[in-house]
Each structure stands twice: as structure tokens, then as C-alpha cells.
C-alpha positions in Angstrom: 0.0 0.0 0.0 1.3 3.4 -0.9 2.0 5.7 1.9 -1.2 8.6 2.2 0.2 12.1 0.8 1.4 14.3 3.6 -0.1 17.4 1.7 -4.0 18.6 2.1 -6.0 19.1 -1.2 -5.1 21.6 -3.6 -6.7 24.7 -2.8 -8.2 27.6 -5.3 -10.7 30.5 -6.5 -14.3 29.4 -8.0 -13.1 25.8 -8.8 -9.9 26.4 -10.3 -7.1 24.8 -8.7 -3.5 26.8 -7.8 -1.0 25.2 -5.7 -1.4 22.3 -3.4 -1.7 23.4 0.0 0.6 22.0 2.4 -0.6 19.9 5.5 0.0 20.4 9.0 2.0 18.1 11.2 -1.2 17.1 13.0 -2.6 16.3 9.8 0.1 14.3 8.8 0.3 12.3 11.7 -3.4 11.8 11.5 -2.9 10.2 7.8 0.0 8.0 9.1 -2.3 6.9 11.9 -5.1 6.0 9.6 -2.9 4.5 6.7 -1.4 2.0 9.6 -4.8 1.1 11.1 -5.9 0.1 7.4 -2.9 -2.1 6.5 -3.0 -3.9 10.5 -6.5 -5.0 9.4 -5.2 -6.4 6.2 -3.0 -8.4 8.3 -5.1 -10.0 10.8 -2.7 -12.5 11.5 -0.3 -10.1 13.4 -3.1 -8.6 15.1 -4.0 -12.3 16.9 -1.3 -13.4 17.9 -0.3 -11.0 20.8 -3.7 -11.6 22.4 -4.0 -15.2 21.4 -0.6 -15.7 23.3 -1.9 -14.0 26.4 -4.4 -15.7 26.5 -3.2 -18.9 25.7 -0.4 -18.2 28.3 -1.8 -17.6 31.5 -4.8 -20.0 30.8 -2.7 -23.0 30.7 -0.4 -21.4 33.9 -3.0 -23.0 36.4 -2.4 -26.4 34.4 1.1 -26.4 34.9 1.7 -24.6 38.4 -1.4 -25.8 40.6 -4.6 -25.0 40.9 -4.8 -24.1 44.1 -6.6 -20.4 44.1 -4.5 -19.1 46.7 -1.3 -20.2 45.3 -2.8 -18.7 41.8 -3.9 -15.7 43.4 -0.2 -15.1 44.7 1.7 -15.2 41.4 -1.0 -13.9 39.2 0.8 -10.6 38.9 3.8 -12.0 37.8 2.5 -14.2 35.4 -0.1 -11.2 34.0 2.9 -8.8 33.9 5.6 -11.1 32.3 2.9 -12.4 29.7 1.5 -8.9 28.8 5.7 -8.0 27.8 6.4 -10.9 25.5 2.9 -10.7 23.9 3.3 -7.0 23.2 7.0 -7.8 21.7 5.5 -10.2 19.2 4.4 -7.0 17.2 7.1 -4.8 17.8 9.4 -6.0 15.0 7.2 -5.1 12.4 6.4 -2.0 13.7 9.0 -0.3 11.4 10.7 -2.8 9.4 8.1 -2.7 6.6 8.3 1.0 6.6 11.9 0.6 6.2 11.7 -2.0 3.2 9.4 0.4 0.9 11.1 3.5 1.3 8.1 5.0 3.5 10.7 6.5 6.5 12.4 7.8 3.8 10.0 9.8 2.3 8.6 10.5 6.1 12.3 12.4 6.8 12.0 14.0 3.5 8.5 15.0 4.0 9.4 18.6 5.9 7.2 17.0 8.7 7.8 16.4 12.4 9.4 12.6 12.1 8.8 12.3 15.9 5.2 13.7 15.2 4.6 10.8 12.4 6.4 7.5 14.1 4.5 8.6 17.8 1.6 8.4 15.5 2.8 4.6 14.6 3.2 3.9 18.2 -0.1 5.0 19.1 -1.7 2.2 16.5 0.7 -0.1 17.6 -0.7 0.2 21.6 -4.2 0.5 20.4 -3.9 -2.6 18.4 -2.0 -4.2 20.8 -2.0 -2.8 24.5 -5.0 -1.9 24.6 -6.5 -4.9 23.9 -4.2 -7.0 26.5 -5.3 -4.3 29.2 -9.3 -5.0 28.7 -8.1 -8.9 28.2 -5.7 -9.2 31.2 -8.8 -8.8 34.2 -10.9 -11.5 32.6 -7.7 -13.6 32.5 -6.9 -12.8 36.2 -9.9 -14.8 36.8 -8.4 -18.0 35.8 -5.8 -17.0 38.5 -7.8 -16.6 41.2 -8.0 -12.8 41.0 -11.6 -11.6 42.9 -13.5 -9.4 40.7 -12.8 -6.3 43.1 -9.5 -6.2 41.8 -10.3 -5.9 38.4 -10.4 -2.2 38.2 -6.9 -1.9 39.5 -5.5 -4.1 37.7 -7.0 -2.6 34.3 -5.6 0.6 35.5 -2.0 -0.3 36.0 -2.0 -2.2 32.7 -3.2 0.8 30.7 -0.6 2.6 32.1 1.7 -0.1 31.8 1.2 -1.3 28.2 1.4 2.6 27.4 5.1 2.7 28.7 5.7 -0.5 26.6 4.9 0.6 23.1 7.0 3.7 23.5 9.9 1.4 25.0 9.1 -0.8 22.3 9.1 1.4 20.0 13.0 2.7 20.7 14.5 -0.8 20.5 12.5 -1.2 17.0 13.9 1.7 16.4 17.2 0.9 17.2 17.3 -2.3 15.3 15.6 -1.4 12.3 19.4 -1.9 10.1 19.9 -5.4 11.3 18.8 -8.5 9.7 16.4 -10.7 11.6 16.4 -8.3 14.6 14.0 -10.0 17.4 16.1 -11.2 19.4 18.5 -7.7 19.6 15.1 -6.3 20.1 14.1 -8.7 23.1 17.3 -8.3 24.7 17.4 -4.3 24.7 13.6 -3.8 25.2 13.8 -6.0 28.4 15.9 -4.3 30.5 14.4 -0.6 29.6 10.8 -2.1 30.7 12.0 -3.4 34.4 10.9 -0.4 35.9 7.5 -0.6 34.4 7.2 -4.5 35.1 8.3 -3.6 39.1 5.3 -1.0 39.8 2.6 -2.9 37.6 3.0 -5.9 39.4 3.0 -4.1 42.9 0.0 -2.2 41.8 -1.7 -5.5 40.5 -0.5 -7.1 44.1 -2.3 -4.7 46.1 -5.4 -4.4 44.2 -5.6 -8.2 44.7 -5.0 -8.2 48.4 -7.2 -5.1 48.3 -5.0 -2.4 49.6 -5.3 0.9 48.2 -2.5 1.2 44.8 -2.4 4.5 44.4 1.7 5.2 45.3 2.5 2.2 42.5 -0.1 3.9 40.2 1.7 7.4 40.5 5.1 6.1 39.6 3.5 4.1 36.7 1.8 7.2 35.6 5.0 9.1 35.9 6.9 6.9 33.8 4.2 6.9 31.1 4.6 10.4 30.9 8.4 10.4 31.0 8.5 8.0 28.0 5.9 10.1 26.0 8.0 13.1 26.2 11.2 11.3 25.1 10.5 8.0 23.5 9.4 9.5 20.4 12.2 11.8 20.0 14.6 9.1 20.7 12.9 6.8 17.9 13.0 9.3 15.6 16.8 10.0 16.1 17.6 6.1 15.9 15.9 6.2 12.9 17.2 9.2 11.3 20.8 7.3 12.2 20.0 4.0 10.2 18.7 6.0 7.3 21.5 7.2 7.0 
């Protein structure tokens, strides 16, 4: 699929048409947002699989740990946290790569646009195709884990946040990787370490909204390092790209 133009439609007097009028960077990254959501639905396949391996994860845990609810209800944040991460890094290699291969970035640097503008726009389809639905997904699986329905809320809240800081992280090691061949596992390996923090505080939060102790301190930090990695992530992703365009 071609990428959409980054212009508006031409503008003119009674009809006629003069010169194309050029588009905003909101615009743009409105188009790139749009063109991505069309071609993920063209390739429902990729879309599946992170959920389908969440799911498929932490309802076969109980199988193969105990199934003893208490026991469950003790590890479930681990296992929801640890699962949500390598589900969401089942998309991340292709979040850029086919960009790459066509030319797209290319023509993204070249546009005159804001390149952090356009690829935060591609991070924001890849956690609404992908985080989001492991947030709404994760409190129905905590059920399988013992979780008590009163937990739910808090547990959704901590992995909205959480899969939030994820896409950006995400979305810097794809970055960085984007020059090297068959780049998963150099993506695993520096996307891991960058998303301990997030992994520490989402699993306390998840821990006391189980036990039913207020989360709010966990929630804050998690919160704070959502906001820390919109303001930066995208402006490191766009510098690691403009370095392997080069």
C-alpha cells in the first residue's frame, strides 16, 4: 500500500485549482495513523497473535503450576505482567521494518514534517492494536488466576498505564534495530531491560489491588513513567531512525 500524501488538497478560487496546499503536522500524523490502522486489518494474523498468546499463556499457567486459588492468586501478577511483555513484543518487529523496506521512513524524513510527530503516530496504532486490547483482556484472564472481581479495576488501571510505557519502550528498541537482519532477538534483549521499571510498579499495583489495599503510590510512579516516555520516547525513535537512514 502506498503511503497517504502528507499534503492537504489543492486549494483555489471558484473551482480552479493553484498550488497544493501544504498539510499540518497534526494532519500528517493523522494520515500516518489512519494509513497503519488500514494495513493492521489487512493483516489480521499479526493482530491475533499477541492476544492469542496472552491468552493462551496464563490459561494454561494453572495447568502447569497448581490449581490451588491461593497459590494462583499469589503469582498472578507476575504471570499477567511477564505475559503482557512478550505478547506485546510479538508485534514490535514489524512496527518499522516494513516502513523501512518500501522507502516509506524515507519519504517520512524527506516530507518537511515532524518525524517524531509521524512515528508517535505509529506507536499509538501499535498500543491501540495491541496494549490496549491486552489491558481490557488481562482482568478477565486474572480470573483464571484466582483474582476476585474487586481487583479488576486496579489491575486494568495499572496495565493501561503499563502497556502505554511499553509501546514507546518498544518502540525505541525497533527503532534501534531497524538496520539489522532478523532483529528479534537484539530487540528482546534491549527492550527488556528498559521495561523493568514498568514491570516492578505494575505488578505491585496489581499485588495490592488483589490483596485489596489501596494502589495509588504504585499507580503514580507508573503514571510518571508513562509520561516520561511520551515526552522522550518519540524523539529518541526518531533520532535512531534518522541514524540508520543514513
Amino acid at each position: 500500500m502506498k503511503p497517504l500524501p502528507l499534503t492537504a488538497e489543492p486549494s483555489g478560487v471558484d473551482g480552479v485549482c493553484l498550488t497544493p496546499r501544504r498539510a499540518s503536522s497534526w494532519q500528517a500524523a493523522t494520515r500516518v495513523f489512519l494509513r497503519d490502522l488500514k494495513l493492521a486489518f489487512r493483516k489480521r494474523g499479526q493482530l491475533i497473535q499477541p492476544i492469542a498468546f496472552f491468552i493462551i499463556v496464563t490459561a494454561m499457567f494453572p495447568l502447569a503450576f497448581t490449581p490451588e486459588l491461593t497459590r494462583l492468586r499469589e503469582v498472578a501478577p507476575g504471570v499477567l505482567w511477564v505475559s503482557a511483555l512478550l505478547a506485546s513484543l510479538l508485534a514490535l518487529e514489524f512496527l518499522f521494518r516494513d516502513d523501512r523496506e518500501d522507502g516509506t521512513l524515507e519519504q517520512y524524513a524527506l516530507s518537511g514534517h515532524s518525524l517524531t510527530g509521524l512515528l508517535f503516530a505509529k506507536t499509538c496504532v501499535h498500543w491501540l492494536l495491541t496494549g490496549l486490547p491486552l489491558a481490557l483482556v488481562a482482568p478477565l484472564m486474572g480470573g483464571a488466576l484466582g483474582v476476585p472481581i474487586e481487583a479488576m479495576p486496579g489491575i486494568l488501571a495499572a496495565l493501561l498505564l503499563g502497556t502505554v510505557s511499553l509501546s514507546v519502550i518498544g518502540a525505541i528498541g525497533a527503532a534501534l534495530t531497524l538496520g539489522v537482519k532478523r532483529g528479534g532477538v537484539l530487540l528482546s534483549l534491549l527492550t527488556l531491560p528498559l521495561a523493568v521499571p514498568v514491570m516492578i510498579f505494575g505488578a505491585r499495583a496489581t499485588e495490592l489491588a488483589i490483596r485489596g489495599v489501596d494502589a495509588a503510590a504504585p499507580l503514580y510512579l507508573l503514571g510518571a513513567i508513562t509520561v516520561l516516555g511520551l515526552t522522550l520516547g518519540p524523539i529518541a525513535a526518531a533520532a535512531a531512525v534518522r541514524i540508520s537512514l543514513e
